[in-house]
N, C-alpha and C positions, 0 to 999 in steps of 0.2 A: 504494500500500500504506500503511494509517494507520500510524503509529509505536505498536510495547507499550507498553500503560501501565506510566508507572514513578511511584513515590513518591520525589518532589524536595524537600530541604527550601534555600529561599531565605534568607541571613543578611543582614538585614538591610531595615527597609522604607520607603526613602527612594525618591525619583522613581525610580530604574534597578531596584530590587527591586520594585516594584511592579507595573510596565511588565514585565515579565519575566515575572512571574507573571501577568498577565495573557495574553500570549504562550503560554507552555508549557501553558495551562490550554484554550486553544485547540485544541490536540494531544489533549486529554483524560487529563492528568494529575492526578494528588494532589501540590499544592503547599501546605505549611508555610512560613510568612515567620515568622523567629525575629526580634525586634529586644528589644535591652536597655531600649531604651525607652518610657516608658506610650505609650498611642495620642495621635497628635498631634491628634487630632480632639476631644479631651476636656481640650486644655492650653493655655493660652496661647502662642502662636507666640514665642519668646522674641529680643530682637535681635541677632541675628549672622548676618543672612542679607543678600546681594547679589542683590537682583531676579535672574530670572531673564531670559534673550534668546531667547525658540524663535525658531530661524529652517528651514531648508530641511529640514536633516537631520533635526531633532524630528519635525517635521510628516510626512515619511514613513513615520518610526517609526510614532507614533499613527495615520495614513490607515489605515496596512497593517492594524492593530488593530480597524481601526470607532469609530474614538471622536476625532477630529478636531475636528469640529465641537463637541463636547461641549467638549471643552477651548479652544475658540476663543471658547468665551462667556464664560470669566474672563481674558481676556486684553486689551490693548491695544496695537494696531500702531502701528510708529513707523516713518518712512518716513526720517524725518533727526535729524542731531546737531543741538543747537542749543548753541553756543559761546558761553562767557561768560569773554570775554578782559579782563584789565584796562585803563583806560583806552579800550577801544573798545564801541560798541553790540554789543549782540547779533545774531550772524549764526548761517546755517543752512547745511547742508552736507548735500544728498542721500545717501542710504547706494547708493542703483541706477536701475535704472531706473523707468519710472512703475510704481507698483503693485508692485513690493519694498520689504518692509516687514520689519524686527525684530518680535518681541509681547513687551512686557514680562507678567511674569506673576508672580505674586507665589509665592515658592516654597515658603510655608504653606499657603496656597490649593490650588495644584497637587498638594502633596504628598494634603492629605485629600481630592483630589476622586479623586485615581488611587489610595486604598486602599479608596474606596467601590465603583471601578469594580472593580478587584479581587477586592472580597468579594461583589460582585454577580455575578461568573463563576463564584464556590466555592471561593475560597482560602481556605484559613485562618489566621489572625494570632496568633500568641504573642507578645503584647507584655510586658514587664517581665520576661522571660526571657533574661538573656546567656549566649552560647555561649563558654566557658573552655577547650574544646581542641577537637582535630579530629583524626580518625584517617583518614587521606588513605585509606588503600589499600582500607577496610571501608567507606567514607563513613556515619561518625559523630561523631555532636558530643554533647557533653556541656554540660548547661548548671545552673546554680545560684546560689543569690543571693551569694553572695561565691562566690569561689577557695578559701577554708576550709572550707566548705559542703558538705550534703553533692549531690552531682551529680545529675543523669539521666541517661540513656544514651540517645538512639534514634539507631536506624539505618534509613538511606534507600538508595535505589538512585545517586542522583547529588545533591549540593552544588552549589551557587551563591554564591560569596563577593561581596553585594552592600552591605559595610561599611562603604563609603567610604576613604580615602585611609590611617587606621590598621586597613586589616583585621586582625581576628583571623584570617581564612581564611587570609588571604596570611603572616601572620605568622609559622602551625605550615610552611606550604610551604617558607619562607626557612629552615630549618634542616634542609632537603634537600641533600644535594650538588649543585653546580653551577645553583645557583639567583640571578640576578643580582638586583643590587637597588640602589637612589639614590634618597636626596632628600637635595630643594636647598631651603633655606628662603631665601627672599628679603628683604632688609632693609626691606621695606614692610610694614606693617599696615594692619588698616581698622579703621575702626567704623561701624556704621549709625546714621543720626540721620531722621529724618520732618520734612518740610514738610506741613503740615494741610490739609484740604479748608478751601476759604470754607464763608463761613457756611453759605450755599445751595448746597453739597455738591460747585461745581465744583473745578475747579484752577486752583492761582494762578499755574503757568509751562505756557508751551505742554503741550499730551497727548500729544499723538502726536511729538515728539520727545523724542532720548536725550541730557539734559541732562550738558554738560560741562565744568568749569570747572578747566582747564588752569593750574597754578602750579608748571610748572615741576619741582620733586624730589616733589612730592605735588600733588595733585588732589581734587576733591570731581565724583562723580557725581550725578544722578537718575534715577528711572524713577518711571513714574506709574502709583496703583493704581486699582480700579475707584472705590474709594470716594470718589475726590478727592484722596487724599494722594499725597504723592512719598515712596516711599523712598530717601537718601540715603545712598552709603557717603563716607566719608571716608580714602581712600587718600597716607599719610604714613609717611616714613620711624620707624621704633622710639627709635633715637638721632639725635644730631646737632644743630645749631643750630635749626632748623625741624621738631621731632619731637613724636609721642607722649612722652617721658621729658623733656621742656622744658614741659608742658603739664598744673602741678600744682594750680593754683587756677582758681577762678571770673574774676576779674579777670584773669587768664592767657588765660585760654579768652577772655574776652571781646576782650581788644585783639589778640590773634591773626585772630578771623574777623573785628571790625572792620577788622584790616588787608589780610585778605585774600582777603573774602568778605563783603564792604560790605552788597551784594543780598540775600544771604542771608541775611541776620541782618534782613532787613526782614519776612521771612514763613515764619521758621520761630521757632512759640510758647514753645516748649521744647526749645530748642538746647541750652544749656548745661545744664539736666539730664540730659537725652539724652547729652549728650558726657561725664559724667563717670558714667553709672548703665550704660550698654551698655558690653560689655566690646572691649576690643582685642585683634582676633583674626589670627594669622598666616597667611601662605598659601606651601605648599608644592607643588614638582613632584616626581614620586614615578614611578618608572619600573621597571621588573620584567621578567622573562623564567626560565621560561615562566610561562603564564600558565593551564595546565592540567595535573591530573595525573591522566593516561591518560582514561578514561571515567567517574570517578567525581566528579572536583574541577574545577569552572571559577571566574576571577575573571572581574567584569562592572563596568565604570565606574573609578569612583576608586581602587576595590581594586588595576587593574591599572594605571591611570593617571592618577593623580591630577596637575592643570592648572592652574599662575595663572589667575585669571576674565577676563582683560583683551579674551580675541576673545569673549567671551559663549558659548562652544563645550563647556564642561565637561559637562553637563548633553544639549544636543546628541552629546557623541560619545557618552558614554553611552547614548541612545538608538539610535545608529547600531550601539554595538557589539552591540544584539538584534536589530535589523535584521535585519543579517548573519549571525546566530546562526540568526533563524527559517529564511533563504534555504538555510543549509548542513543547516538539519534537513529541510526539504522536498527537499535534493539526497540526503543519504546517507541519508534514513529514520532505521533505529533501529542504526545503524552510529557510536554517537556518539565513536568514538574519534579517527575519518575527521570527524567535524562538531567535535569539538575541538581536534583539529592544526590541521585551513586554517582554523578561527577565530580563531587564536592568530597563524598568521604571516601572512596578510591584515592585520589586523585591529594590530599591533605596529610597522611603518613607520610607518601614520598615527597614531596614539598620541602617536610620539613628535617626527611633523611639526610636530601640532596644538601640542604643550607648545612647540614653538622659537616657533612661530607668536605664540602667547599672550603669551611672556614678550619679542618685541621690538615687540606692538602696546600693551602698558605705555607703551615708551619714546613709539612714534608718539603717546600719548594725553594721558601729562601732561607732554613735552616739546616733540615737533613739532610737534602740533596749530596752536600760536601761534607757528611761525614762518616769517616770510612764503615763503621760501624752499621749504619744505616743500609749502605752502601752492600756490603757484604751480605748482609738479610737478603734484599730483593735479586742478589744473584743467586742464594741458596733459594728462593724461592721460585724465581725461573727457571732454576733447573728444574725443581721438582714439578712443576707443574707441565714445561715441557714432555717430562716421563710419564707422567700421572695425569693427562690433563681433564680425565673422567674425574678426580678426587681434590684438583687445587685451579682454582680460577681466581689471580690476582683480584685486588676488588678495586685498582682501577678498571682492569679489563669487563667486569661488571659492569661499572658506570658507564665506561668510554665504547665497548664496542658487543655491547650484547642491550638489551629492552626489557630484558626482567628489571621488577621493580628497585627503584633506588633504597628503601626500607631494606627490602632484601640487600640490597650488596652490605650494607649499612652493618647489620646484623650477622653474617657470616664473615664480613671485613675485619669486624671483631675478635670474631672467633679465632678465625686465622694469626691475627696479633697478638693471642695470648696465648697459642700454643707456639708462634716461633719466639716469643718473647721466653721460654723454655731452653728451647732447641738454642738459641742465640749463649744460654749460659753453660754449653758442654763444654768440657776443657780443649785448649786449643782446638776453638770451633774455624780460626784463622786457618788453620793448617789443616782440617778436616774438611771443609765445608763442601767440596765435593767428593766424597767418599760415601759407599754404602754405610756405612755407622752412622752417618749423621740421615740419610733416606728411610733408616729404615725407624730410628728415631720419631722420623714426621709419622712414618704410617703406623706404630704403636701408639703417639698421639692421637691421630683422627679413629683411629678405632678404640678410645676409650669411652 
């Protein structure tokens, strides 16, 4: 039975409103994407963006949609980290097995290629129009160029809160009775800076790997675009001995990455305008319940769950949360009160796996990465899972290239951490670590 047409209006037209709209428009609806801001296909990309990582779960999204391959031709697979530890050569680190790969993707790119895909289904976009309230129970929004202004009124059959991490949508919801809600701001900022193509348009550090340059209370990443360049975030604490708020002049900036990014300062052109002209932006976890009201209001992505970027997963659950939306509109039809309950409590465990997940693979990234200890584990662990890979599936590889639920990886990630946190204290486990004593070690563990 097809589902009635209904008139949807989407807030918001970033990767997850867009992808959405694409989706519901599939069903053969009237979908309106409202966004406050002009179209991003007609602006300069501006910098405060963290490449994006499509891995498992994106790629689903988009197959289910028909449009995979479309978006696999702005992208670039990286199959491993490539580490830039002080004091030592550059080394490489597998993300999986042969042929799992991350895509870096650039998320201005992506953005304008999925509102073109969009408006080629028959969406429609209202851009430069902000939505200033929301009447939950009538599903209407009002929108006007200030708050003093004077308003519009329309009303739709069903909202889509696709605002990102400060929804308006989510905003008017929270002064609901029993409406739960947190965020956590993290003492870390980033900024983006760019390493340039060469002359002749290639790139100047490996491609296909996910550059990381480990210091410990901050880090500097990269991810590489089609054009040759690398985008770079520079993730550092706000305050402190070593901070963004320590970091006021030219000559400042300069003996800092001279002391701690020697490499870096060799090929990238304009570091230090970059680092003092892009701005320092924060990153917040942001968690909610419910996350729908009744059959008329849903929130989708950041609205309902907003994620530190550290598992590359924000953007991914995003995706997964329409996934799952589509699956529950093909299970109850046009029953959507039945498709926005179990979308909500499905869909709210992993939410909030994926957030723990994020904010201790920070620590794994600009702390443990470099230390040898750590270091040694996930080799004893490669092997074993390489041997055994019926009995040991890393719980990145979970996150990053399988669709079982994030809870899940969560919860055997665990597991796994406390039985090598065992295996890690056998005596000269250095000098063992690939030997049968220490294999067979694991599998009297997992079979206790």
């Amino acid at each position: 039975m097809p589902q009635k047409k209904k008139n949807i209006a989407i807030i918001g037209s970033g990767l997850v409103g867009s992808l959405l709209a694409i989706y519901l428009r599939k069903h053969g609806h009237d979908i309106t994407v409202f966004d406050r801001r002009p179209d991003i296909r007609n602006i300069k990309f501006s910098g405060r963006s963290i490449n994006l990582a499509m891995s498992n779960r994106g790629w689903t999204a988009l197959r289910a949609v028909g449009i995979e391959e479309e978006i696999k031709k702005i992208g670039i697979p990286l199959d491993k980290r490539a580490m830039h530890v002080v004091g030592q050569p550059e080394y490489y680190q597998k993300y999986g097995k042969e042929g799992e790969a991350i895509w870096s993707i650039s998320r201005g790119v992506l953005n304008k290629k999925m509102i073109d895909l969009a408006e080629h289904a028959g969406v429609n976009f209202r851009f430069n129009e902000k939505v200033w309230d929301v009447d939950l129970p009538e599903a209407k929004i009002f929108t006007g160029e200030t708050e003093k202004s004077e308003w519009k009124e329309y009303r739709y059959d069903i909202i889509f809160g696709c605002d990102g991490a400060f929804s308006r949508v989510r905003h008017k919801m929270q002064r609901r009775s029993r409406f739960d809600y947190s965020q956590d701001f993290i003492d870390v900022g980033y900024k983006e800076l760019t390493i340039p193509a060469n002359e002749d348009g290639s790139h100047k550090l490996d491609k296909n790997s996910f550059h990381i340059w480990p210091r410990g209370k901050f880090m500097l990443i990269a991810m590489p675009n089609l054009d040759g360049s690398f985008t770079c975030t520079l993730f550092m604490p706000f305050e402190g001995d070593v901070s963004f708020e320590n970091i006021k002049t030219k000559p400042q900036a300069q003996k800092f990455f001279a002391t701690y990014f020697p490499n870096v300062m060799q090929v990238m052109d304009d570091l230090l305008e970059d680092f003092f002209k892009n701005p320092t932006s924060a990153m917040v976890t942001m968690k909610c319940y419910p996350w729908t009201y009744w059959d008329k209001v849903a929130l989708v992505g950041d609205s309902a769950h907003a994620i530190v970027p550290f598992y590359g997963q924000g953007m991914n659950a995003g995706f997964e949360d329409i996934f799952v939306l589509n699956q529950l509109i093909e299970k109850h039809q046009n029953d959507w009160e039945a498709i926005f309950g179990e979308y909500q409590v499905s869909r709210k465990p992993n939410a909030d796996a994926i957030a723990e997940l994020s904010y201790r693979n920070f620590m794994e990234m600009s702390s443990k990465t470099a230390d040898p200890k750590f270091l040694l584990q996930k080799k004893i662990e490669k092997r074993f899972a390489q041997k055994y890979p019926e009995k040991w599936i890393p719980a990145y590889s979970r996150v990053t290239f399988s669709n079982r639920p994030y809870a899940e990886a969560l919860a055997l990630g665990d597991a796994q951490e406390e039985l090598m946190q065992k295996v890690m204290q056998l005596p000269n486990i250095e000098r063992l670590w690939d030997s049968s004593e220490v294999e067979n070690k694991i599998l009297s563990l997992l079979a206790e």
